[in-house]
N, C-alpha and C positions, 0 to 999 in steps of 0.2 A: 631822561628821554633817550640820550644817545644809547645806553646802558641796555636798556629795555628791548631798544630797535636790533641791537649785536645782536642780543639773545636769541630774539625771535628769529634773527638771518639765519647763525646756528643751526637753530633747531630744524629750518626747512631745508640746511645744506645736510643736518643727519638723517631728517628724511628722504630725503632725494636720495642718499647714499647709500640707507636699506635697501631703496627700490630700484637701486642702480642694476643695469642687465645683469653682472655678472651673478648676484645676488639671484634676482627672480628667475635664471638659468639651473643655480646647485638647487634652491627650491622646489623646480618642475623637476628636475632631477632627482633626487631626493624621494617626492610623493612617486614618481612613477616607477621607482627602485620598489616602492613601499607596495603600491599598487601589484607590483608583477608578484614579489614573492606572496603577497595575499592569493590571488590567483593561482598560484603554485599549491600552496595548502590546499587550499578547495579542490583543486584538483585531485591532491594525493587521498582525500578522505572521501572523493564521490569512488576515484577508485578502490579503496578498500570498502566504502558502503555494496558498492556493486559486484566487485570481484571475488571478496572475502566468502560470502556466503554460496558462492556457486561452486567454490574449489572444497568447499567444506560439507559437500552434499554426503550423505551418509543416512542409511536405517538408523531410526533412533525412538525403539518402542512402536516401530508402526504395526497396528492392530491387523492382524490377521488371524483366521479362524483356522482350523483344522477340525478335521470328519474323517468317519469312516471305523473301519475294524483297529485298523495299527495307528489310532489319532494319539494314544497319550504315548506312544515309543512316537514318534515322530515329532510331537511338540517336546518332549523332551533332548531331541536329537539338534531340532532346531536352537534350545535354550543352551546345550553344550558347546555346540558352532558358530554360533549368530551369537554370542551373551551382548544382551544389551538392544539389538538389534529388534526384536519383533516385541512386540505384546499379543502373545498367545494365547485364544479362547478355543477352548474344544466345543463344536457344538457334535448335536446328534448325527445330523446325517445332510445330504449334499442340499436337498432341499431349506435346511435352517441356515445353511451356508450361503444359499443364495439369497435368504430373504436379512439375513445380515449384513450383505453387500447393497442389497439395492436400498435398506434404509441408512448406511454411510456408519454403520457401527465398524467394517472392517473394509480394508483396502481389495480382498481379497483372501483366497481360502485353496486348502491343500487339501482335497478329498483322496483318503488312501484305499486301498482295495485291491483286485488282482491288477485292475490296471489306473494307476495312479493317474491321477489328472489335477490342472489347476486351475479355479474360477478369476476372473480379475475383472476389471470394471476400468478400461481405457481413459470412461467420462472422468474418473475420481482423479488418475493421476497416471498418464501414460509412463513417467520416470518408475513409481511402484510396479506396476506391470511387467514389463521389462526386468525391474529385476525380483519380484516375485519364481517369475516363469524361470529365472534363472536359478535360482533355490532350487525351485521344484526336482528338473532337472539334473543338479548337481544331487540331489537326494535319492531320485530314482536311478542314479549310473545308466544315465542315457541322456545322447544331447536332444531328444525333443518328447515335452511331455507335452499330452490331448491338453490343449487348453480349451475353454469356453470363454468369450469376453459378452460376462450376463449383464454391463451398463457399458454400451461401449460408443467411444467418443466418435462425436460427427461425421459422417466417413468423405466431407468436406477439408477438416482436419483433424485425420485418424492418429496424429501423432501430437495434438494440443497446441501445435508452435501456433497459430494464431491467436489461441484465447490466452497463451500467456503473454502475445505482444500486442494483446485488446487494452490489458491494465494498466501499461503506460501511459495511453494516450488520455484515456481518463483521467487518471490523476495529473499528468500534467496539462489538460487542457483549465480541469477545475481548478487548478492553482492559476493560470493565467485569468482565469475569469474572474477570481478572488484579487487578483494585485489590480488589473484593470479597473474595475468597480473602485475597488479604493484610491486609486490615482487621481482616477477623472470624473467621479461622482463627490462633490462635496459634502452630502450627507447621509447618516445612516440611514435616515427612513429610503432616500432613493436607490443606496447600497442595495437595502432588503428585495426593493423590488426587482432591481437587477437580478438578486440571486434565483428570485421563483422564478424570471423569464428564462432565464442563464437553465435551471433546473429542467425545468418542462421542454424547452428547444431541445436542450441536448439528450433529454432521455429517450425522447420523437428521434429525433436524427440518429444519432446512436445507434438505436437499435433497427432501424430501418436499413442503416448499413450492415451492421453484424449479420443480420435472419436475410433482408432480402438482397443482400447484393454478394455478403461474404460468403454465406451460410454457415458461422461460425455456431448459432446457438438455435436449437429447437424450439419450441416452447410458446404460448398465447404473447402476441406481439405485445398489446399492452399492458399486459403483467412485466413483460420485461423490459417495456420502456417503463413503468414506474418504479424497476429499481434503479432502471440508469437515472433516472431523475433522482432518488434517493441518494444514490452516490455520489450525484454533480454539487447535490446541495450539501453533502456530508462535508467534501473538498474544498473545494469554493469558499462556502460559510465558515468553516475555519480558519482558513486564511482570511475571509472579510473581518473577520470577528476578533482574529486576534491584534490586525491593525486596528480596530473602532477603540478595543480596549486600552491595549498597552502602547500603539502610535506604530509606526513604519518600523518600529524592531519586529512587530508580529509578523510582518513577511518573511522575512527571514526564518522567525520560529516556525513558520508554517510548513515553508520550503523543505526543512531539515527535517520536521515530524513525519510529514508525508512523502516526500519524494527521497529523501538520504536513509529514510529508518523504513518508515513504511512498504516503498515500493520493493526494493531488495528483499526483504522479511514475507511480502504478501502469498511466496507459494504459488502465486501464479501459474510458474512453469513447471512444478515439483509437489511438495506435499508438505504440510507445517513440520510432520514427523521427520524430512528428512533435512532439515536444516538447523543450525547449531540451538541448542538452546542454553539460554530462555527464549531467544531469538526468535524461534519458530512462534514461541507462543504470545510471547509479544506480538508478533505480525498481524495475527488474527483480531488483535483488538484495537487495530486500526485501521481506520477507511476503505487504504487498499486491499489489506489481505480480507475482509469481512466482504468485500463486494467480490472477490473471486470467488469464495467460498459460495455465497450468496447465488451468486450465478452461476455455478455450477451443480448446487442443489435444487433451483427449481427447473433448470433447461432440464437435469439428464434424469435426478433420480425424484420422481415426482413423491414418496412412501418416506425421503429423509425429512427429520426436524429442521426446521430453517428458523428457528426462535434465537439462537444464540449470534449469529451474525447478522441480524436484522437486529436486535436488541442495540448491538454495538452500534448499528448506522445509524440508528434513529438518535443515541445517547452523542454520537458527534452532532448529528443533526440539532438536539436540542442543546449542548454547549457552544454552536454557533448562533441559537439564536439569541441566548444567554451575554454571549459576549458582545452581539450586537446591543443589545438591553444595554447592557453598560455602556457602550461609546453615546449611546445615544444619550443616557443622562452626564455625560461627561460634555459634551457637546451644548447641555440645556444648561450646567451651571453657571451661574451668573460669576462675571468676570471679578475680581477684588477692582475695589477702589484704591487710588495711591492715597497715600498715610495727609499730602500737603489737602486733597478733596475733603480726608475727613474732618481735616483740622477748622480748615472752613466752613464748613458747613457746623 
């Protein structure tokens, strides 16, 4: 007995000893050491998500037309100077140059002639533009050649800075709405339903701020609150979706997809063409760069195809609701029984 009783004294004097201050002081110490250099990381890799690609901006095959008498010496001239730099279509003459720009086949166009000029389209990508004209220019040995801007952006914001700092807010709203929903909704059926209220509010509201208070974007209000709704739910539901499936890691994988990969890549304030690739082209096939694009082909150029970035949001769209489908039968599976229940019974 006496033997027994030491023991036990022991044992609660080594525990008291673990949990003596000094102890649970190097501990707090310790995690919060741990804690900061995590922090650090994160840090250093939103900054190279975000800085990297802006210092790396560069022509890289961006499509542009040339026309005119002197089209194939000048796209040739261009290939010698620029290698690498343009992808080069000759068309007929300035008229196929314009209907090439305004269906988003080319960023813009070099019509040659006795008096050289250059078409450009501000809507597409105010960054191309700028240095389009600056080609031109540099080609004709004179610092200012006739330009025409035949799609040209908002003259709200004739320079695009607002519709590329529109794409932020959306995706980081939709990821808040995604980790929200999953925090404090305990189940995926009322997850879902958040996400269509979460969708529809915000593509109303959205765009009621963009058209009637920014005037960031032209275009039939309701058509382009239901791609903000498209968008909100593409966002959102990804992030609901990848927590319903795989648990509270999916926040995290959501965050890094869409806002570390995606928003940096989306082109927003540039063009896919002038960003590293595969980089650029990756961008487009997620949430955010497809809903710039998106929205940029239906506000400015009504004649471009919008199949290929509405393909992408609808296919996030339905691998969120895909993955909600899984949480929720993961949620419906019946619990195991302990081994001593079965034995019994």
């Amino acid at each position: 007995m006496t033997t027994t009783k030491l023991s036990s004294e022991s044992a609660a004097q080594g525990t008291e000893t673990d949990r003596s201050p000094g102890r649970l002081g190097t501990s707090i110490v310790a995690r919060a050491v741990a804690l900061g250099l995590a922090a650090a990381a994160i840090q250093a890799v939103m900054l190279i998500a975000f800085a990297w690609p802006a210092v790396r901006i560069a022509p890289r095959e961006v499509p542009i037309a040339v026309a005119g008498p002197q089209a194939a010496a000048v796209a040739q001239q261009l290939t010698d100077h620029e290698t690498g730099a343009f992808d080069i279509r000759t068309v007929a003459d300035e008229s196929a140059a314009q209907a090439a720009i305004e269906h988003r086949d080319v960023y813009g166009a070099i019509v040659t002639g006795e008096q050289p000029r250059v078409l450009v389209a501000s809507a597409a990508s105010p960054m191309v533009t700028q240095l389009l004209s600056a080609v031109a220019s540099q080609m004709a040995g004179t610092p200012v050649v006739a330009a025409r801007d035949v799609v040209a952006a908002d003259p709200h914001d004739p320079r695009g800075i607002g519709f590329g700092a529109m794409v932020l807010p959306l995706v980081m709203s939709g990821l808040a709405a995604g980790v929200l929903l999953t925090l404090v909704i305990p189940t995926v059926a009322g997850r879902a339903v958040g996400l269509v209220t979460f969708a529809i509010a915000g593509g109303l509201l959205s765009m009621s701020i963009v058209q009637g208070w920014l005037h960031l974007l032209p275009g039939d209000y309701l058509t382009m609150a239901s791609i903000g709704a498209l968008i909100s739910f593409s966002v959102a539901g990804t992030v609901a979706g990848l927590a319903a499936a795989i648990g509270r890691a999916g926040l995290g994988l959501g965050a890094v997809t869409l806002l570390l990969i995606g928003n940096p890549f989306s082109a927003a304030t540039s063009a896919p063409e002038l960003l590293p690739q595969p980089w650029g082209t990756i961008g487009q096939l997620l949430p955010p760069g497809a809903a710039a694009t998106l929205l940029r082909s239906v506000a400015f150029f009504g004649e471009a195809p919008i199949s290929t970035p509405l393909t992408v949001l609808f296919c996030w769209a339905a691998a969120a609701l895909a993955l909600l489908g899984i949480g929720f039968l993961r949620t419906r599976r019946p619990a195991p029984q302990p081994v001593g229940d079965l034995a019994v019974a």
